[in-house]
N, C-alpha and C positions, 0 to 999 in steps of 0.2 A: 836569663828570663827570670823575673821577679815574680811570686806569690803575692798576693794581697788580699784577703780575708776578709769577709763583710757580712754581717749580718743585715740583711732586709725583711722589714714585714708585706706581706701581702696581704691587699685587703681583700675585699670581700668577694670581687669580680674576677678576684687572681690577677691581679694587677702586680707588676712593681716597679719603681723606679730605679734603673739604671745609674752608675756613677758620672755624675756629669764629668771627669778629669777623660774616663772610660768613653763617653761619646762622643768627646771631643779628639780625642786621640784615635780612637777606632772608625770612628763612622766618616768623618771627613766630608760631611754635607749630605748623607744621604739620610733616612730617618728609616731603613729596614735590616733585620738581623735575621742570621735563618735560627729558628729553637731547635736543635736536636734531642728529640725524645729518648732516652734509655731509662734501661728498670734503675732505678732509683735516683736519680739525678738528671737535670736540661744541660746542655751546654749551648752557649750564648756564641753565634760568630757572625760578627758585622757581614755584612751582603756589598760587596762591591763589582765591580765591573771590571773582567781582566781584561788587558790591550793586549792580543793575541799577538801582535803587530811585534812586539820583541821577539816570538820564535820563530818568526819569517824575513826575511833579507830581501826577498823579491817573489815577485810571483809567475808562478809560471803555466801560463797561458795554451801551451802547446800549438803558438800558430801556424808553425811548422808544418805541424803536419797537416794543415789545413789547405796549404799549395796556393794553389790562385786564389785570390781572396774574393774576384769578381762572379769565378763560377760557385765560391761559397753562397755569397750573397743572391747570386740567383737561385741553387736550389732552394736556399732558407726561404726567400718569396714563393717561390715556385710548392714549398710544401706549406706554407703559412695562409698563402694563397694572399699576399699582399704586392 
């Protein structure tokens, strides 16, 4: 992992702009970052969307234990009252 050092001004609204090589690399279509506040320094980290979908293989439903699937459906109606 490489270092790269930059100085940025901000202006007056506390604004500043980002490295466009850094947005283009990090953000990947999105346009939000989370700021993490600490005493003396932000740390900047792109906002993405994890796909949970790699830690799981399949899902499991437990229908099993659910038996006859016709007296499921009737109680389900029977207490939804549908």
């Amino acid at each position: 992992m490489s270092v790269e050092i930059e100085v940025k001004k901000v202006d007056a609204q506390g604004r500043l702009i980002l490295p466009s090589d850094w947005r283009e690399d990090q953000l990947k279509g999105s346009n939000e970052v989370y700021v993490i506040k600490r005493k003396g320094y932000l740390k900047i980290v792109p906002k993405r969307k994890i796909g949970l979908g790699k830690f799981f293989d399949r899902a499991d439903l437990d229908v099993d234990a659910i038996g006859e699937w016709k007296d499921f459906e009737r109680a389900r109606a029977e207490k939804h009252g549908t």
